[in-house]
N, CA, C and O atoms as CSV, one atom per row, in Angstrom:
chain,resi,resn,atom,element,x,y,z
A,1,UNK,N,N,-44.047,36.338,39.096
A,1,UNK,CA,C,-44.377,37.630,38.514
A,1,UNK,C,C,-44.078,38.747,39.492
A,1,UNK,O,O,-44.157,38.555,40.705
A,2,UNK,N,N,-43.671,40.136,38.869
A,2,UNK,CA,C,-43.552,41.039,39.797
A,2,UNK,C,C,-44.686,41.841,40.269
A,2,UNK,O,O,-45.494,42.251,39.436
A,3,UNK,N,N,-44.827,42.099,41.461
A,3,UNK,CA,C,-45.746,43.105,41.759
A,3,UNK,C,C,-45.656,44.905,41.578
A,3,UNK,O,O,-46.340,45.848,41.977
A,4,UNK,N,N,-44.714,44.788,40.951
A,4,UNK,CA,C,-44.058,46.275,40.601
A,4,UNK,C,C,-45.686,47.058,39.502
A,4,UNK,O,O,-46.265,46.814,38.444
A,5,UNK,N,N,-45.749,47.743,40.297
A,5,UNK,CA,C,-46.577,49.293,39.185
A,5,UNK,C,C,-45.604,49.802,38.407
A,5,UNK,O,O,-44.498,50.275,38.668
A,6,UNK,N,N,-46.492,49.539,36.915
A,6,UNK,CA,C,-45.172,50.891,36.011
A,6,UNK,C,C,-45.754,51.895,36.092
A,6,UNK,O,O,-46.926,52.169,35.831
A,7,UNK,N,N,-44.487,52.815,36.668
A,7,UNK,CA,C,-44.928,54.633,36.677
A,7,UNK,C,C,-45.358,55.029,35.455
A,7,UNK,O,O,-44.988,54.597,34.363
A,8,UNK,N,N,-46.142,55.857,35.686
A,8,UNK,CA,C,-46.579,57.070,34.440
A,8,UNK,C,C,-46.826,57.985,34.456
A,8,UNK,O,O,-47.575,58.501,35.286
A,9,UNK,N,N,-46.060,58.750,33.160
A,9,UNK,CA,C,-46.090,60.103,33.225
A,9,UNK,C,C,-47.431,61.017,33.640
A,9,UNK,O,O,-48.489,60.716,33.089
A,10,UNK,N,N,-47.417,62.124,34.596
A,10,UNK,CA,C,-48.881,62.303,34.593
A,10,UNK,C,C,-49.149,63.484,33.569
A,10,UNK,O,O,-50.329,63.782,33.385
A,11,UNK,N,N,-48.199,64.163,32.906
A,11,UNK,CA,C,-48.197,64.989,32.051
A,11,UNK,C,C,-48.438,64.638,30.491
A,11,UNK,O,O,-49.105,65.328,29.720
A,12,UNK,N,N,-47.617,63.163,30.100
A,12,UNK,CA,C,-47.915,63.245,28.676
A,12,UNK,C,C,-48.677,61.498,28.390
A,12,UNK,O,O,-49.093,61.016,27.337
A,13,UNK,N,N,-48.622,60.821,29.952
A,13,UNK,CA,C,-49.281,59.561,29.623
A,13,UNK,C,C,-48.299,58.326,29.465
A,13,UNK,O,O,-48.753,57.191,29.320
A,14,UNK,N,N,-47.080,58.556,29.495
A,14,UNK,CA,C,-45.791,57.686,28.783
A,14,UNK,C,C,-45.592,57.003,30.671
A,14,UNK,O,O,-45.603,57.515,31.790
A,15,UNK,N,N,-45.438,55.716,30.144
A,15,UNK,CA,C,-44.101,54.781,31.310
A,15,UNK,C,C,-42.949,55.341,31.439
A,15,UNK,O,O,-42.176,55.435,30.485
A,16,UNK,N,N,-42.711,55.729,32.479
A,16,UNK,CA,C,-41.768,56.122,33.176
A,16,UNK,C,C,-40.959,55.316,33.081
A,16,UNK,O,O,-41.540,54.264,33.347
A,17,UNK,N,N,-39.649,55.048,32.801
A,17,UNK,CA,C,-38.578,54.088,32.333
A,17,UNK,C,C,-37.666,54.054,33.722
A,17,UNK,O,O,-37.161,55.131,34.037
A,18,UNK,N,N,-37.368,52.705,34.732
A,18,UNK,CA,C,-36.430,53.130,35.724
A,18,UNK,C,C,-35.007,53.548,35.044
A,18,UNK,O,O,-34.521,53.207,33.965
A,19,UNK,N,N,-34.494,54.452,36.116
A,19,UNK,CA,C,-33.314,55.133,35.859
A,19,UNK,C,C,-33.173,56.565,34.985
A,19,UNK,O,O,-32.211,57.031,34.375
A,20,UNK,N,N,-34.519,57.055,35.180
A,20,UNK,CA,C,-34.832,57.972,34.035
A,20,UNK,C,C,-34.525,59.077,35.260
A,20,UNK,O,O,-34.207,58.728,36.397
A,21,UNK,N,N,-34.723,60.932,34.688
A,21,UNK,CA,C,-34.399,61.769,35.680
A,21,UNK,C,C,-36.009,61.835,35.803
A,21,UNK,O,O,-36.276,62.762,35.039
A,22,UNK,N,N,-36.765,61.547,36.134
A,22,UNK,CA,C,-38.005,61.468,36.619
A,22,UNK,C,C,-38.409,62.061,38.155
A,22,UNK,O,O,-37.758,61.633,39.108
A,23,UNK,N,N,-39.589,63.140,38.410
A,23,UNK,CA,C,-39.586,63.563,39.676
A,23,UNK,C,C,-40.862,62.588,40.129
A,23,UNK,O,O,-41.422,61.811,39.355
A,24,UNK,N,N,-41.228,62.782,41.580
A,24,UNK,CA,C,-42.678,62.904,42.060
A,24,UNK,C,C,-42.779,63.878,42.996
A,24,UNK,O,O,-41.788,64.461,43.436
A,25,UNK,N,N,-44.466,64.222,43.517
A,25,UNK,CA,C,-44.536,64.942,44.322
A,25,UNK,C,C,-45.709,65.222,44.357
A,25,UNK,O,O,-46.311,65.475,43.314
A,26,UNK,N,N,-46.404,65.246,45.745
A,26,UNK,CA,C,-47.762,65.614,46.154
A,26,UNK,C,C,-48.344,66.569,45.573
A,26,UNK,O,O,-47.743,67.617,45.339
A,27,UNK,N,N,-49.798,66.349,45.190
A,27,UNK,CA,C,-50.129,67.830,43.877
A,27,UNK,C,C,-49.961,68.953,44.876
A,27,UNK,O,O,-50.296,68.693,46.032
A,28,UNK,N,N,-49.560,69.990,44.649
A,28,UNK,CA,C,-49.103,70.906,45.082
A,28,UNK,C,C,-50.867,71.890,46.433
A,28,UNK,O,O,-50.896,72.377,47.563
A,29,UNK,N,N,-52.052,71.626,45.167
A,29,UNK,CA,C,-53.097,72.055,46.083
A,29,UNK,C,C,-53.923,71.021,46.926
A,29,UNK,O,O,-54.359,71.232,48.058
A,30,UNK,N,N,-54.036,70.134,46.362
A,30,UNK,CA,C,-54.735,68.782,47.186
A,30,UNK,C,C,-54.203,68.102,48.121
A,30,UNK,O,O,-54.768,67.611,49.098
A,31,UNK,N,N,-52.357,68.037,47.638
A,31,UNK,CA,C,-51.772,66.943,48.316
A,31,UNK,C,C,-52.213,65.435,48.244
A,31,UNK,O,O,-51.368,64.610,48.590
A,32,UNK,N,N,-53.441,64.989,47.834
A,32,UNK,CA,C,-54.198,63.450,47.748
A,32,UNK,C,C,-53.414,62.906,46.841
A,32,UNK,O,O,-53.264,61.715,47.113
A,33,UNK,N,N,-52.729,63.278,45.701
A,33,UNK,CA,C,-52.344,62.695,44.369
A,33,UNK,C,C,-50.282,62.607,44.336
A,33,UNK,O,O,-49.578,63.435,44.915
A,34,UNK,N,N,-49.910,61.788,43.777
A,34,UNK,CA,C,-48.642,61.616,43.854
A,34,UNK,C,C,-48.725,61.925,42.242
A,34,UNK,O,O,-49.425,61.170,41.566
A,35,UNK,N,N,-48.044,62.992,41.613
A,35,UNK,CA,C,-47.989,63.821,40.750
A,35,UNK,C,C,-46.711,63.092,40.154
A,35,UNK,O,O,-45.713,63.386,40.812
A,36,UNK,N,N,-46.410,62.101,38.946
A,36,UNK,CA,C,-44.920,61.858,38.626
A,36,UNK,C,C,-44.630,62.435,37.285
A,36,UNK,O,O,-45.699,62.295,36.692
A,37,UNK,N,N,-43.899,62.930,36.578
A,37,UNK,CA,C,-43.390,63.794,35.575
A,37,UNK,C,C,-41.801,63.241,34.816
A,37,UNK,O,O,-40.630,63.325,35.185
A,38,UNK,N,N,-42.317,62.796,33.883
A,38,UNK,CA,C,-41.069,62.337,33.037
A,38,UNK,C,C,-39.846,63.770,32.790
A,38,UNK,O,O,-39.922,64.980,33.000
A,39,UNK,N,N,-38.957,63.015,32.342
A,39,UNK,CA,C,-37.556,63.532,31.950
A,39,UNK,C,C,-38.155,64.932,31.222
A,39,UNK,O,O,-38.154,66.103,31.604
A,40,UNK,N,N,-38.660,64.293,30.020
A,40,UNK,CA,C,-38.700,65.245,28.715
A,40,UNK,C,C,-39.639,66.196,29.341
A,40,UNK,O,O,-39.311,67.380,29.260
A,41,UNK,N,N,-40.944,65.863,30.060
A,41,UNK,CA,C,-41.973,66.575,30.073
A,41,UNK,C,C,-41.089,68.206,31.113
A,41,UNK,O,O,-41.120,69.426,30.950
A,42,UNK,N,N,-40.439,67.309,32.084
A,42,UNK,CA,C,-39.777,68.246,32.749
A,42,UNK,C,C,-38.980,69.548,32.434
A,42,UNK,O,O,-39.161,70.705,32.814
A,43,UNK,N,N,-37.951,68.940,31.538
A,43,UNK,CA,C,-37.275,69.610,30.671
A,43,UNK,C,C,-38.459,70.705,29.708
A,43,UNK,O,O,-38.137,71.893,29.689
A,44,UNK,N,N,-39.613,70.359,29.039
A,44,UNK,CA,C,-40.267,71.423,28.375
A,44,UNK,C,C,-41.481,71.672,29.259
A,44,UNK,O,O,-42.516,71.661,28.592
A,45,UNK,N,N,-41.651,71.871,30.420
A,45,UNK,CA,C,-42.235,72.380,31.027
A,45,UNK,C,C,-43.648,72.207,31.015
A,45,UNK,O,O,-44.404,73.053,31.492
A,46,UNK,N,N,-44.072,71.058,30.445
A,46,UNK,CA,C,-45.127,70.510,30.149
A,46,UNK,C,C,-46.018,70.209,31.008
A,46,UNK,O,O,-45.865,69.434,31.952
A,47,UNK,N,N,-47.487,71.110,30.584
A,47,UNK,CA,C,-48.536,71.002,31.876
A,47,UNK,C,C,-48.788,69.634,32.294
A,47,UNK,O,O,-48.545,68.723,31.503
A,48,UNK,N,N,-49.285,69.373,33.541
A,48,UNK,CA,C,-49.994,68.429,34.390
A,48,UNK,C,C,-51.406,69.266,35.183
A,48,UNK,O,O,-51.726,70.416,35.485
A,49,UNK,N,N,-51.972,67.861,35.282
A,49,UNK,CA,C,-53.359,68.057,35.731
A,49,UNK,C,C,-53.369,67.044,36.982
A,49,UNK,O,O,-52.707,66.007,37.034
A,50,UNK,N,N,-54.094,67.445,37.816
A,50,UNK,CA,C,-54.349,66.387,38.912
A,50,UNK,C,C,-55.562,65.985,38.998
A,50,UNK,O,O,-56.613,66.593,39.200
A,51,UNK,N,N,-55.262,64.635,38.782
A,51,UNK,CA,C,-56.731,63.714,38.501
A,51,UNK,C,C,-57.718,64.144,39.574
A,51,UNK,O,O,-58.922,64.084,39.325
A,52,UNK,N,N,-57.088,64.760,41.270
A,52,UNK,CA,C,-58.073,64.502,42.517
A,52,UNK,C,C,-58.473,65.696,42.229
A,52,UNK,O,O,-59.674,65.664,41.958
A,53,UNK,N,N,-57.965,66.895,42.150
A,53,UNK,CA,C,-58.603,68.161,42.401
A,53,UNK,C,C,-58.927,68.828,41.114
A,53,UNK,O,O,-59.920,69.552,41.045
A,54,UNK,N,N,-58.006,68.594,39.897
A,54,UNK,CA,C,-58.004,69.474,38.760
A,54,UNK,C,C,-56.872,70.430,38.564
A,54,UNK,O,O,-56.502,70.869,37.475
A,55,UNK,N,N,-56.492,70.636,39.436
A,55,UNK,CA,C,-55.339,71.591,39.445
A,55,UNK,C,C,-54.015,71.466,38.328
A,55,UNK,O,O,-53.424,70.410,38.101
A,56,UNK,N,N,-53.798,72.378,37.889
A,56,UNK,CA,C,-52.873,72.585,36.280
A,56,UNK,C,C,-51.746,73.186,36.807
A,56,UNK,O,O,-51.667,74.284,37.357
A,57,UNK,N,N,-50.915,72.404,36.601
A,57,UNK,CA,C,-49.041,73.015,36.774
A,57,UNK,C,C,-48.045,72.711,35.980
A,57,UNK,O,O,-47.835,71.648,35.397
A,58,UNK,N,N,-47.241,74.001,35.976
A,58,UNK,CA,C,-46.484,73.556,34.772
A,58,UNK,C,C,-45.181,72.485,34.854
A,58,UNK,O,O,-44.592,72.150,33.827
């Protein structure tokens, strides 16, 4: 079996599909949280929340 985590979107909840244009990145105010954001969500600018602090970005 693999030990692989499936990514997920932190914006709309969806598995991150490998090979997708998918970002990550430290929440911008906490830094504690690895923030990942699908294709689509990206493209429509679709809020995220960070589970550690709360913080809302688009």
């Amino acid at each position: 079996m693999s030990s692989r985590r499936t990514l997920i979107c932190t914006s709309c909840g969806k598995p991150i599909v490998p090979g997708e244009a998918s970002v990550n990145f430290p929440c911008p105010n906490c830094g504690k949280v690895k923030i990942w954001r699908c294709e689509l969500c990206r493209e429509l600018a679709r809020p995220y929340t960070c589970p550690s602090c709360g913080f809302e970005g688009p």
